[in-house]
Backbone as JSON, one array per atom type, in Angstrom:
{
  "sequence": "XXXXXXXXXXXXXXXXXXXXXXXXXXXXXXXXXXXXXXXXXXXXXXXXXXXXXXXXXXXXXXXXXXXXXXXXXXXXXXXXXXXXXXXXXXXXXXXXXXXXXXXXXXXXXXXXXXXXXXXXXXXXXXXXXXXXXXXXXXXXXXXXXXXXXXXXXXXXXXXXXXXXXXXXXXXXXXXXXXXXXXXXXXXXXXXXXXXXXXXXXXXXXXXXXXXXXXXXXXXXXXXXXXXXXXXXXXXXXXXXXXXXXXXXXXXXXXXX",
  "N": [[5.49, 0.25, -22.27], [3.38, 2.51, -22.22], [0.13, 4.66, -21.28], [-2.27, 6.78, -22.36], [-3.6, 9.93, -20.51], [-6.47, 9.63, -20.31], [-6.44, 7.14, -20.46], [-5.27, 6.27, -18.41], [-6.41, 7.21, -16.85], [-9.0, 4.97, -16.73], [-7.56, 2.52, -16.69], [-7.15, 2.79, -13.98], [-9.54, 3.02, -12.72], [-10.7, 0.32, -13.14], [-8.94, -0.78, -11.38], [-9.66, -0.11, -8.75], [-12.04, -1.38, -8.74], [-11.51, -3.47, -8.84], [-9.82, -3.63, -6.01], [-12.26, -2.52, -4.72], [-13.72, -4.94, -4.66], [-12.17, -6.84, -3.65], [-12.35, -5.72, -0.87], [-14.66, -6.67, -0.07], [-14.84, -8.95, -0.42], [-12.95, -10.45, 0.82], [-13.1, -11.97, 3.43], [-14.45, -14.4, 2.47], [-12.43, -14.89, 0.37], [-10.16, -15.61, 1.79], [-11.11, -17.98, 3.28], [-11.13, -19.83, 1.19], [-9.07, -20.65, -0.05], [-6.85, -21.8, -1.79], [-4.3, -22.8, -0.58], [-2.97, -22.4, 3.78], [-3.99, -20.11, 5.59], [-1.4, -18.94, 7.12], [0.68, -19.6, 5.34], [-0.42, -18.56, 2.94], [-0.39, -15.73, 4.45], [2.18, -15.47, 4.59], [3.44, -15.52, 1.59], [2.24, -13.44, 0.53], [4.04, -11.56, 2.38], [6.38, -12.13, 2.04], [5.97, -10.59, -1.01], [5.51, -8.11, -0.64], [8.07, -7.27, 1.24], [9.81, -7.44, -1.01], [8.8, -5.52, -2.38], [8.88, -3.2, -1.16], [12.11, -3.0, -0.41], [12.77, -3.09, -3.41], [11.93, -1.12, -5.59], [9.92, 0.47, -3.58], [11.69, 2.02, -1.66], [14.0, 2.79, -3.53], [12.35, 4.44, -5.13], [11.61, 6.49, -3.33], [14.2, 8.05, -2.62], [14.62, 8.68, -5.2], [12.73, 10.72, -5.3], [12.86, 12.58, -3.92], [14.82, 14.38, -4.8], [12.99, 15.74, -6.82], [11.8, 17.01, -4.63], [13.54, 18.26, -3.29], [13.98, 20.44, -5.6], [12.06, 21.79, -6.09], [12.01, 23.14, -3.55], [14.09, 24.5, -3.71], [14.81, 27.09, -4.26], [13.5, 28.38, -2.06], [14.65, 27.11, -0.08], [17.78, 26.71, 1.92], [20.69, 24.79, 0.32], [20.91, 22.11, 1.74], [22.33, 19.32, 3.33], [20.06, 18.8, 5.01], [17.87, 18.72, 3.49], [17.53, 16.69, 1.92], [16.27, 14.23, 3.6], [13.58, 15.09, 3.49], [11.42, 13.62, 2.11], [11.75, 11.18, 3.27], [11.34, 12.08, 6.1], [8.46, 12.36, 6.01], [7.68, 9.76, 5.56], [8.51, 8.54, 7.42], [6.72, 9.64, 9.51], [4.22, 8.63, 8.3], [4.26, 5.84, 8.77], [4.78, 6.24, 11.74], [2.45, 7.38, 12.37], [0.38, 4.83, 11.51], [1.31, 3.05, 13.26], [0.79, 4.45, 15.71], [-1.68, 3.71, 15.77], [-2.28, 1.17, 15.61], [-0.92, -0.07, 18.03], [-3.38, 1.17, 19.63], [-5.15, -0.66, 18.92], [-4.4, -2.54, 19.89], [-5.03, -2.37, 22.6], [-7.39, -3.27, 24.25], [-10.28, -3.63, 27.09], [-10.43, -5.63, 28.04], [-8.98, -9.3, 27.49], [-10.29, -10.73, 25.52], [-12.61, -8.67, 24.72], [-13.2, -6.29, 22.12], [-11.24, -3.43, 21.11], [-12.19, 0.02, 21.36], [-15.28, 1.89, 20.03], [-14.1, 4.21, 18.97], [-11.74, 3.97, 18.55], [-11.57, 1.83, 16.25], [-13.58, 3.34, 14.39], [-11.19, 5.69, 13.73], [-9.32, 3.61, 12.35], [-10.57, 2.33, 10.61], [-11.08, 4.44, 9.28], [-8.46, 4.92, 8.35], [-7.41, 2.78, 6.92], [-9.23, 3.0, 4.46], [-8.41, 5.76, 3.31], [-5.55, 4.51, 3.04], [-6.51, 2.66, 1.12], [-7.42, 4.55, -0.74], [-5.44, 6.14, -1.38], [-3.62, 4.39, -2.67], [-4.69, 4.12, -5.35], [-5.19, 6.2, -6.02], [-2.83, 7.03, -6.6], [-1.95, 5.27, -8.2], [-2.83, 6.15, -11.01], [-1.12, 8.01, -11.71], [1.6, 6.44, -11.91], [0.8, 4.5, -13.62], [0.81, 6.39, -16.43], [3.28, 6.58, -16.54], [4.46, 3.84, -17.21], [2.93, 1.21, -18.09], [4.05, -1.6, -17.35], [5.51, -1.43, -14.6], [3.12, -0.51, -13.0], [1.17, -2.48, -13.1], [2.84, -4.29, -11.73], [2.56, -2.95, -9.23], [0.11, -2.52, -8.67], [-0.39, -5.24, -8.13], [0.43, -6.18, -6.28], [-0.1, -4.09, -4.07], [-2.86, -5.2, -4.26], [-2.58, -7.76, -3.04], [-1.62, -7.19, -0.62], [-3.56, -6.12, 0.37], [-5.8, -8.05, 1.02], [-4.22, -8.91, 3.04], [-4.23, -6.44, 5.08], [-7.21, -6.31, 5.45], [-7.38, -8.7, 6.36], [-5.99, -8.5, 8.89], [-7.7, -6.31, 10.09], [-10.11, -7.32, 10.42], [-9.18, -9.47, 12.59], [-8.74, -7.73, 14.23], [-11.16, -6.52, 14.81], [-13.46, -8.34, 14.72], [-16.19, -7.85, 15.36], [-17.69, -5.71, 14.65], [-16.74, -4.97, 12.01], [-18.4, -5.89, 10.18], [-20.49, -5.99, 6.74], [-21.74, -3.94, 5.94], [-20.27, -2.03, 7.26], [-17.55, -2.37, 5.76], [-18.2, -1.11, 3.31], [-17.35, 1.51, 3.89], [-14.4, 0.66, 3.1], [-14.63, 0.36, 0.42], [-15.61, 2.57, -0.21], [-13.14, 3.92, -0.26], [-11.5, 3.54, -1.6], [-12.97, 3.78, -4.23], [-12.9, 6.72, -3.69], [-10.23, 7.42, -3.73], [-9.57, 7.38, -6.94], [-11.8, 8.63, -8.33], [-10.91, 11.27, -7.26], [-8.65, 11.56, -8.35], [-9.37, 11.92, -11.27], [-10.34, 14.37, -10.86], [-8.34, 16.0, -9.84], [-5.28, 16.09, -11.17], [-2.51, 14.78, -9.92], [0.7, 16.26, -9.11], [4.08, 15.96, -9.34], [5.63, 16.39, -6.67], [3.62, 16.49, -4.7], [2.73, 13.2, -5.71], [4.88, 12.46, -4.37], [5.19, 13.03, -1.88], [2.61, 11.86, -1.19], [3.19, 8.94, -2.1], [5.56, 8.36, 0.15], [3.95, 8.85, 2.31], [2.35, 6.38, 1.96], [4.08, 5.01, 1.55], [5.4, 4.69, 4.52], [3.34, 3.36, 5.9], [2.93, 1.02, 4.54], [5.65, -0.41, 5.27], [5.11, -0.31, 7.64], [2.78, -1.77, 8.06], [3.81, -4.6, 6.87], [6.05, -5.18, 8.73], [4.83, -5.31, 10.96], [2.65, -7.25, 10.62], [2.42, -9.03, 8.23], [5.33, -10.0, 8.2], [5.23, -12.41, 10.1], [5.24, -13.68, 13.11], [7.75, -16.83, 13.96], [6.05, -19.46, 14.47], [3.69, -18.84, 12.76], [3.76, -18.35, 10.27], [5.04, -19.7, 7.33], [8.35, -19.89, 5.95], [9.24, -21.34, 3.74], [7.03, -20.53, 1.96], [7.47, -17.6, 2.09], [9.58, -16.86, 0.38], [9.25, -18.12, -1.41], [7.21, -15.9, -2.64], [8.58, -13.7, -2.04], [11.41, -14.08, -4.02], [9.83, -14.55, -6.54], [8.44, -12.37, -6.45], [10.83, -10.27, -6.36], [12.19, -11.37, -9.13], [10.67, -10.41, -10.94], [10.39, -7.35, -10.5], [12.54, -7.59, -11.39], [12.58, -8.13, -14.18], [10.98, -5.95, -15.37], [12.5, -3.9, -14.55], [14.6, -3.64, -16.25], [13.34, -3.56, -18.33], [12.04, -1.5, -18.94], [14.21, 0.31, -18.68], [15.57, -0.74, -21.37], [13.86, 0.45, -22.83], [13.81, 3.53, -22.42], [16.15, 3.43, -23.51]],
  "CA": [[4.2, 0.71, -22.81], [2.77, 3.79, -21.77], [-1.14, 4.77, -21.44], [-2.61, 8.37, -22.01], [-4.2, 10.02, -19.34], [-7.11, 9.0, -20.19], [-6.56, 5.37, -20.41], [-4.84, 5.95, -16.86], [-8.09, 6.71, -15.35], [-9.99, 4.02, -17.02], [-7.34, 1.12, -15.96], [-7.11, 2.84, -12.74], [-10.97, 2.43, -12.31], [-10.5, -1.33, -12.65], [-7.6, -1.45, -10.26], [-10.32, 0.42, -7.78], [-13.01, -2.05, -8.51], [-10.93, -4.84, -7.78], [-9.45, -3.06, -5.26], [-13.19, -2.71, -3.71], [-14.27, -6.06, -4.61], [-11.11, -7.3, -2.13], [-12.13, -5.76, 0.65], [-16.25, -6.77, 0.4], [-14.84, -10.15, -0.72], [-11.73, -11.12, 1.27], [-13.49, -12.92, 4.07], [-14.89, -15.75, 1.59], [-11.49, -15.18, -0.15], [-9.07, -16.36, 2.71], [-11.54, -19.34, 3.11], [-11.1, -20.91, 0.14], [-7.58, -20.33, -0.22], [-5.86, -23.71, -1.66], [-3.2, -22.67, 0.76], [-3.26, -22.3, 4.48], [-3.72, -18.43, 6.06], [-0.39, -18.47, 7.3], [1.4, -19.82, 4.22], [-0.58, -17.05, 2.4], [0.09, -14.23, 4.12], [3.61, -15.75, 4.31], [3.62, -15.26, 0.45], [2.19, -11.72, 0.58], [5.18, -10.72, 3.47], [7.77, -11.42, 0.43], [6.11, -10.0, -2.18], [5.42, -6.7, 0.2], [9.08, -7.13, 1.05], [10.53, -7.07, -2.63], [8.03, -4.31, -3.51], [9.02, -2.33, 0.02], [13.17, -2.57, -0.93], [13.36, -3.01, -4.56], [10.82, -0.48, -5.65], [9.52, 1.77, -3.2], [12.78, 2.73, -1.34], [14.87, 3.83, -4.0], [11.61, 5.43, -5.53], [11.73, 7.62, -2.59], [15.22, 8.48, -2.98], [14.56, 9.7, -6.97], [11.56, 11.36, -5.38], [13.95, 13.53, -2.84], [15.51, 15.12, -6.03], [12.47, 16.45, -7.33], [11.13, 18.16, -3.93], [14.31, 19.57, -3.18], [14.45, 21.08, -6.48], [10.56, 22.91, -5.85], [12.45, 23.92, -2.61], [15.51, 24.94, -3.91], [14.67, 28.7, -4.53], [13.31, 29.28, -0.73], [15.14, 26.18, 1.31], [18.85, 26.41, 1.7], [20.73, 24.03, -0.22], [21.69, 22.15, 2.74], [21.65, 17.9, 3.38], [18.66, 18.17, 5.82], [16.66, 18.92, 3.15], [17.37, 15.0, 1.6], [15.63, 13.79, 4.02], [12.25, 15.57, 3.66], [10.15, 12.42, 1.97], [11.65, 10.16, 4.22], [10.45, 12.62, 7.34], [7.21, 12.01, 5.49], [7.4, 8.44, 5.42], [8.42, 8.68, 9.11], [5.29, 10.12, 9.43], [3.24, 7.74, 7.74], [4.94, 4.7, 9.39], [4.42, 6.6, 13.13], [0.78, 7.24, 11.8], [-0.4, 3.52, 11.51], [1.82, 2.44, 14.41], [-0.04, 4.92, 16.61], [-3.24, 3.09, 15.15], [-1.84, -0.39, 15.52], [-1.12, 0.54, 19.32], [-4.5, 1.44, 19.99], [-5.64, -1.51, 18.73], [-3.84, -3.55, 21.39], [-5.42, -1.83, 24.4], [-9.06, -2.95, 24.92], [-10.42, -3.38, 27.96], [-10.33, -7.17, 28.55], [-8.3, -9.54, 26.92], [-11.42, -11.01, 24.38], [-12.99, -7.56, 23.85], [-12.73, -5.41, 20.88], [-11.19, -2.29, 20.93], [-13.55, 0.97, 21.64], [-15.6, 2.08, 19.02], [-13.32, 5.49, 18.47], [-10.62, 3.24, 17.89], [-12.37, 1.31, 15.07], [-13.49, 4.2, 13.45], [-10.15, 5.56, 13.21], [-8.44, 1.87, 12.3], [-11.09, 1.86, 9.7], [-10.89, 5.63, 8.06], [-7.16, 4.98, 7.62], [-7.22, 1.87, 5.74], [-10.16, 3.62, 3.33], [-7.54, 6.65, 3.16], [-5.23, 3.91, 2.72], [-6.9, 2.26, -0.24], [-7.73, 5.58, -1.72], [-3.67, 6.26, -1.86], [-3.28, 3.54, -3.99], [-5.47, 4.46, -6.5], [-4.88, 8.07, -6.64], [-1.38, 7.22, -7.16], [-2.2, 4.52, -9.6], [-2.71, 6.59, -12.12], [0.18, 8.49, -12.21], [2.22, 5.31, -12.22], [0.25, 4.17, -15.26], [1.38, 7.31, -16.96], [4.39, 6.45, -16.52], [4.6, 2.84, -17.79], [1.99, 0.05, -17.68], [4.53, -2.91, -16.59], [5.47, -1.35, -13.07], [1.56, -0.2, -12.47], [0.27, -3.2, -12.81], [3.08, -5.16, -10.34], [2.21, -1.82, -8.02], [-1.17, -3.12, -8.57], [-0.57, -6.72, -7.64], [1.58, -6.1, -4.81], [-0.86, -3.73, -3.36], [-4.22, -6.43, -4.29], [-2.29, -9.27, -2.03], [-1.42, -6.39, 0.55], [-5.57, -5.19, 1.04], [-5.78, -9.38, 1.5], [-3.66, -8.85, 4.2], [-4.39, -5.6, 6.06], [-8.77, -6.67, 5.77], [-7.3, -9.96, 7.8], [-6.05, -7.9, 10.25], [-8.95, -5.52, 10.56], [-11.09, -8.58, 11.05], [-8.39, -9.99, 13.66], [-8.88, -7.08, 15.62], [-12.83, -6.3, 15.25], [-14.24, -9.44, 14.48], [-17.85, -8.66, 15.59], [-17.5, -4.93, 14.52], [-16.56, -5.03, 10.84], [-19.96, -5.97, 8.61], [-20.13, -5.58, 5.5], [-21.55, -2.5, 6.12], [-18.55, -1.21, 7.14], [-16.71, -3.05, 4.46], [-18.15, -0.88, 2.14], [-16.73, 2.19, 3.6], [-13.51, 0.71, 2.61], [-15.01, 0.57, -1.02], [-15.73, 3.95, -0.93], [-12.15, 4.71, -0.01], [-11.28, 3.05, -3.3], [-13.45, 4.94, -5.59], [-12.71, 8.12, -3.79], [-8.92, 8.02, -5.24], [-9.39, 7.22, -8.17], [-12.68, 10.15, -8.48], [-10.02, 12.16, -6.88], [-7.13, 11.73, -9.63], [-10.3, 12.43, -12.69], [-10.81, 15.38, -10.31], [-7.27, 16.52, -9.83], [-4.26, 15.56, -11.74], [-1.36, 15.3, -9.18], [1.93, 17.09, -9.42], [5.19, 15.74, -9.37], [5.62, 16.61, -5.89], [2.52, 15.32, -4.03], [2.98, 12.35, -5.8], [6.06, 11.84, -3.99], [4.98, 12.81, -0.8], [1.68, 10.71, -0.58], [4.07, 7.75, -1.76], [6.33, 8.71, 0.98], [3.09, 8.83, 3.51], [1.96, 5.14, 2.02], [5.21, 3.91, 2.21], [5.35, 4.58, 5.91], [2.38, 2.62, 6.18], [2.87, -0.44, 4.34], [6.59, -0.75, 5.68], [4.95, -0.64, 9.51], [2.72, -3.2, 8.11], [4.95, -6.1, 6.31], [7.21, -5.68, 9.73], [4.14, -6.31, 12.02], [1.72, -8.2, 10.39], [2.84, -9.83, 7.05], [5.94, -10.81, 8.41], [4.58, -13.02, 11.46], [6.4, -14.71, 13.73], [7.88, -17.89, 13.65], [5.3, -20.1, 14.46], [3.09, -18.53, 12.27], [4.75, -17.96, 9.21], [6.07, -20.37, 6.15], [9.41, -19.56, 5.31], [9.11, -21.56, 2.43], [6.1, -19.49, 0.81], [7.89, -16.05, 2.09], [10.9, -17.38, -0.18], [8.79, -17.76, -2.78], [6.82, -14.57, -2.47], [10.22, -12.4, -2.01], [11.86, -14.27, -5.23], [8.57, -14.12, -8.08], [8.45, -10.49, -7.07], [12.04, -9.38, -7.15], [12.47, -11.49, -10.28], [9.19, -9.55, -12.0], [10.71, -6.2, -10.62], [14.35, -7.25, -11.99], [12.3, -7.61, -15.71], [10.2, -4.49, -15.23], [13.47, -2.86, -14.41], [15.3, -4.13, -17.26], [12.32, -3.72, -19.56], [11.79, 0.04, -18.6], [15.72, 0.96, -19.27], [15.58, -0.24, -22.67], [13.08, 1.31, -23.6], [14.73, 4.42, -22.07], [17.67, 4.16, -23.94]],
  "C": [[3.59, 1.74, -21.86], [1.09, 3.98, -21.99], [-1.16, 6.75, -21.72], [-3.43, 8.4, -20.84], [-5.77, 9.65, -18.95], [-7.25, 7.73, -20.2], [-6.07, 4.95, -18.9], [-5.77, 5.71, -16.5], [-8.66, 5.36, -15.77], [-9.41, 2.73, -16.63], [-7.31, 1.48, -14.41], [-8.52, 2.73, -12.17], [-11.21, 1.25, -12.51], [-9.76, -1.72, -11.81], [-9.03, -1.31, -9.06], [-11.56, -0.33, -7.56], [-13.02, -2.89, -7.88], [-10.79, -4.8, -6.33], [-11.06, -3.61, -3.9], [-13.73, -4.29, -3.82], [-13.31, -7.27, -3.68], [-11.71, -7.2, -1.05], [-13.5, -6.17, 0.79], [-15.6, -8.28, -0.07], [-13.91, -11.19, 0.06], [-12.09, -11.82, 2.86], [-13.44, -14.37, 3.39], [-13.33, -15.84, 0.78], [-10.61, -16.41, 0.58], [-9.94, -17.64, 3.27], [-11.53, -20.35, 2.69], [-9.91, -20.45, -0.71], [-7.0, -21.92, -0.56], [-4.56, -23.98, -0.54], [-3.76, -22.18, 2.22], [-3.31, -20.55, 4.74], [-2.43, -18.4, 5.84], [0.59, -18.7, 6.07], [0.62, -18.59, 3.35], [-0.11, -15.8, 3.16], [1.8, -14.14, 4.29], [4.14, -15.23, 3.04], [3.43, -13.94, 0.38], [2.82, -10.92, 1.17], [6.07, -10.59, 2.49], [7.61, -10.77, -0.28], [6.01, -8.29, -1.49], [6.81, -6.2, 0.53], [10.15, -6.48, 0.45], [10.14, -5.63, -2.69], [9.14, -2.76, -2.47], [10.86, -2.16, -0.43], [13.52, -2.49, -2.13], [13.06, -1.73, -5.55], [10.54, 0.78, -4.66], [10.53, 2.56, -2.43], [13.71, 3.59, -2.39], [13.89, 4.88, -5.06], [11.17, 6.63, -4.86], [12.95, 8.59, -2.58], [15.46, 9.15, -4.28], [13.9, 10.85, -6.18], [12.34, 12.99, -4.38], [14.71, 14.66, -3.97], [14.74, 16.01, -6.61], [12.09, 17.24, -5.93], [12.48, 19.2, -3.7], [14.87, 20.92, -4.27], [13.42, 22.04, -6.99], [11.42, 23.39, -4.53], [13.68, 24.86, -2.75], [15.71, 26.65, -4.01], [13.84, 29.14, -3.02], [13.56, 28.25, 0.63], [16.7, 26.63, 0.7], [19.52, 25.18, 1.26], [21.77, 23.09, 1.08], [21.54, 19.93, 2.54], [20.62, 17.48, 4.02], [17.66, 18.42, 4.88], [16.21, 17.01, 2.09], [16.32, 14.56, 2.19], [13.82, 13.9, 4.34], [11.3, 14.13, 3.06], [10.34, 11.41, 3.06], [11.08, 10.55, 5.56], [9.11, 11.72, 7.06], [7.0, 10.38, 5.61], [7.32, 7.79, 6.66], [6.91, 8.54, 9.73], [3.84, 8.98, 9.41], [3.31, 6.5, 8.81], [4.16, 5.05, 10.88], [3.02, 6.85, 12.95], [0.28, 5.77, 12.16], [0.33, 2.99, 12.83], [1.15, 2.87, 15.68], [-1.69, 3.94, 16.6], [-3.25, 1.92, 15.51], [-1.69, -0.58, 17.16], [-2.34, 0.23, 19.98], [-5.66, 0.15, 19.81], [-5.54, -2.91, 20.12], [-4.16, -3.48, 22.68], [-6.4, -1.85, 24.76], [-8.61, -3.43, 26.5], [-10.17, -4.9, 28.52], [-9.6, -7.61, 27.48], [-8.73, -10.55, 25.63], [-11.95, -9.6, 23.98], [-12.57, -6.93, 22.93], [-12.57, -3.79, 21.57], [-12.2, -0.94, 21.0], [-13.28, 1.23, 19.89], [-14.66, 3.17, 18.1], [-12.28, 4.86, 17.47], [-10.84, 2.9, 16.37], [-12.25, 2.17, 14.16], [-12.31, 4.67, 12.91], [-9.11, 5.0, 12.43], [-9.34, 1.97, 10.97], [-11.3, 3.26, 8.17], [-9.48, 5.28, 7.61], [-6.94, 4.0, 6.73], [-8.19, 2.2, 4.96], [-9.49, 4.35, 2.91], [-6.29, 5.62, 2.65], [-5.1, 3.68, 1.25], [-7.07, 3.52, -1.35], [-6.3, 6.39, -2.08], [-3.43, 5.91, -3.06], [-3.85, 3.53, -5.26], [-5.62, 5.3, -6.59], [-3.61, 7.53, -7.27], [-0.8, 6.44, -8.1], [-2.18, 5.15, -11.0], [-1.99, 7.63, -12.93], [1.52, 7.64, -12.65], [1.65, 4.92, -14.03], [0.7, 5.19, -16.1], [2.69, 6.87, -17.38], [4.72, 5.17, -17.15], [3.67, 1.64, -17.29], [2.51, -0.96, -16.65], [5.2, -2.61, -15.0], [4.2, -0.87, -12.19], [1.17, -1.39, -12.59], [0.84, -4.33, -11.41], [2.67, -4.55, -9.2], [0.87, -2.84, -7.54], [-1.68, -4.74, -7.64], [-0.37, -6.63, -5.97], [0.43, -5.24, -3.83], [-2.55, -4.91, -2.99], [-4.0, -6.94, -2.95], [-1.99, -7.98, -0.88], [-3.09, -5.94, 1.49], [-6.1, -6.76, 1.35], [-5.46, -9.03, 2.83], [-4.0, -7.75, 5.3], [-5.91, -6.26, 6.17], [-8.03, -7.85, 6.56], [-6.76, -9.38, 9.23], [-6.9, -7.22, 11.12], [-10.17, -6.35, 11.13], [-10.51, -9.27, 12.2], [-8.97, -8.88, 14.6], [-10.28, -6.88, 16.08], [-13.62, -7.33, 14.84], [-15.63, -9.37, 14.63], [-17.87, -6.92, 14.72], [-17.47, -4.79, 13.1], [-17.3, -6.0, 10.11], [-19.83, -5.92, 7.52], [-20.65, -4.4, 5.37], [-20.72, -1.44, 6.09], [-17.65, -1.78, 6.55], [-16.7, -1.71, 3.86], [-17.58, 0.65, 2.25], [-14.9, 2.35, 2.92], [-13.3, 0.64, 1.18], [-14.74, 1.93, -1.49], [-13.94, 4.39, -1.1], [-11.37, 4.36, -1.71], [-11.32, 3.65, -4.44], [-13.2, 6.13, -4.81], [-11.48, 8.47, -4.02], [-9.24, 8.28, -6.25], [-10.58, 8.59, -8.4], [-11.33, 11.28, -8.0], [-8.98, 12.82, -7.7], [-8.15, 12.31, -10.42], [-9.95, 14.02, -12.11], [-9.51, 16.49, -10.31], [-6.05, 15.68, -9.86], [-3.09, 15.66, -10.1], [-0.14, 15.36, -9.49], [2.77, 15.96, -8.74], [5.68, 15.23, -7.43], [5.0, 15.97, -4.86], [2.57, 14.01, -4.54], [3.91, 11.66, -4.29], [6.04, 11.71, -2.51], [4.3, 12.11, -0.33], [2.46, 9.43, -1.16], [4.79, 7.81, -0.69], [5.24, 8.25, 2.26], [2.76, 7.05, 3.74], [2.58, 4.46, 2.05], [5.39, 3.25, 3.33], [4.43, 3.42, 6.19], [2.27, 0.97, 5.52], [4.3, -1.11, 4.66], [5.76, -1.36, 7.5], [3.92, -2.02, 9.19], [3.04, -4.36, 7.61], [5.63, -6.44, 7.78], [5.86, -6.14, 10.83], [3.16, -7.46, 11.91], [1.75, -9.4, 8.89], [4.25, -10.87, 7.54], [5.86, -11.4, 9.97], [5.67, -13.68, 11.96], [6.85, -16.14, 13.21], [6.77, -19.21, 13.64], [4.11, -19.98, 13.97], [2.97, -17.95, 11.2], [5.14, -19.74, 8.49], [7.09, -19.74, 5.77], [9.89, -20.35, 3.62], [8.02, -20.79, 1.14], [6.53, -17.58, 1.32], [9.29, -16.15, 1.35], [10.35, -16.97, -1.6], [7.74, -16.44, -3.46], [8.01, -13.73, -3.03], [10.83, -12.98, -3.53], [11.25, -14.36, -6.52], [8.82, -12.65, -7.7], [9.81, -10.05, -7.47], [11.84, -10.03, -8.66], [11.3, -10.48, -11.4], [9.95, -8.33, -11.77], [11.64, -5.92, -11.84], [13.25, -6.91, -13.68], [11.74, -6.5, -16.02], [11.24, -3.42, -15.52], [14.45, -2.55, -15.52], [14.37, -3.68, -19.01], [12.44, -1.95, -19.63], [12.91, 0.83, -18.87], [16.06, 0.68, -20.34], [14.59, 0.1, -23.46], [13.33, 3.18, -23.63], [15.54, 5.09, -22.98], [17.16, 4.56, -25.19]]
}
């Protein structure tokens, strides 16, 4: 099932509500969780997992086909040019890792992080959120039943990064500054009304947000051992692939 472009925007301005109503809500959320933290974000490491190899890897690899084929008339047709989204994803990845870093280096070993830091730590997950809902509604275009697992998979992911952002600034992050991660929300989605995106950029800002939610599943979703369920990252990793496998299955005969 397919949407028009206008019906994109309009479910993609509910993804973005939710979206913001996560991150002004996901304190009181992870409170009253029937499950423990770590068994949740145990569950959200698989399904980030699934989404991260089943899904967004070889959607980078289609996506390599179309840039080199806008480059193809002033890049040589060579194999370094394959690798251009994944540079990009490079990118992205070494982006939040630099960020993630910085986080680790206050001054004592209770203090928070300098304020610079913060700010930074806190524009990128708004830039972040506003990824996912620009790029929401090109997905929706494309077929409802893999936009809305996008959708899910990202939800339980903005669970998870706001618990980190609160791990690291605990006295720092208000709801005040919540709500710039609201804005970052609605300023995709205003962004897509505003300007349709091409083929291309698509592929690269997936490529950028890839980077970024690969660096975080490996440092913060998937936790160590003693802080981690391997029984709810089992069941995480196997509901999502199995939802992809029907998505995937669903989407090729309709295809044919």
């Amino acid at each position: 099932m397919t949407l028009t472009r206008e019906g994109s925007l309009w479910a993609t301005l509910l993804v973005a509500l939710v979206l913001g109503a996560l991150h002004l809500l996901a304190p009181h959320i992870r409170r009253r969780l029937p499950v423990s933290t770590h068994a949740a974000t145990s569950l959200g490491g698989g399904i980030a997992a699934a989404y991260v190899f089943l899904y967004l890897l070889p959607r980078l690899a289609e996506g390599n086909q179309a840039v080199a084929h806008v480059l193809e008339e002033t890049v040589e047709a060579t194999p370094a040019r394959r690798f251009i989204l994944f540079l990009v994803a490079l990118i992205g990845f070494f982006t939040f890792y630099v960020l993630e870093r910085a986080t680790h280096r206050p001054n004592g070993h209770k203090q928070e992080p300098t304020r610079v830091v913060f700010a930074f730590q806190l524009g990128f997950f708004a830039l972040y959120s506003a990824l996912i809902t620009y790029t929401l509604a090109t997905k929706l275009d494309a077929g409802l039943g893999p936009a809305v697992l996008f959708a899910v998979a990202m939800g339980l992911h903005v669970l998870a990064t706001d618990g980190v952002l609160a791990e690291h600034f605990p006295v720092s992050l208000t709801t005040r500054w919540r709500l710039v991660l609201v804005a970052g929300a609605g300023g995709g989605w205003l962004t897509a009304v505003v300007a349709q995106p091409t083929g291309v950029l698509m592929n690269l800002l997936t490529a950028f947000l890839g980077g970024g939610i690969l660096l975080n599943v490996f440092i913060d979703e998937l936790t160590p051992e003693r802080h981690s369920s391997l029984t709810w990252f089992i069941v995480g990793l196997a509901a999502y692939s199995g939802l992809l496998a029907i998505a995937t299955i669903t989407t090729s005969r309709g295809a044919a």
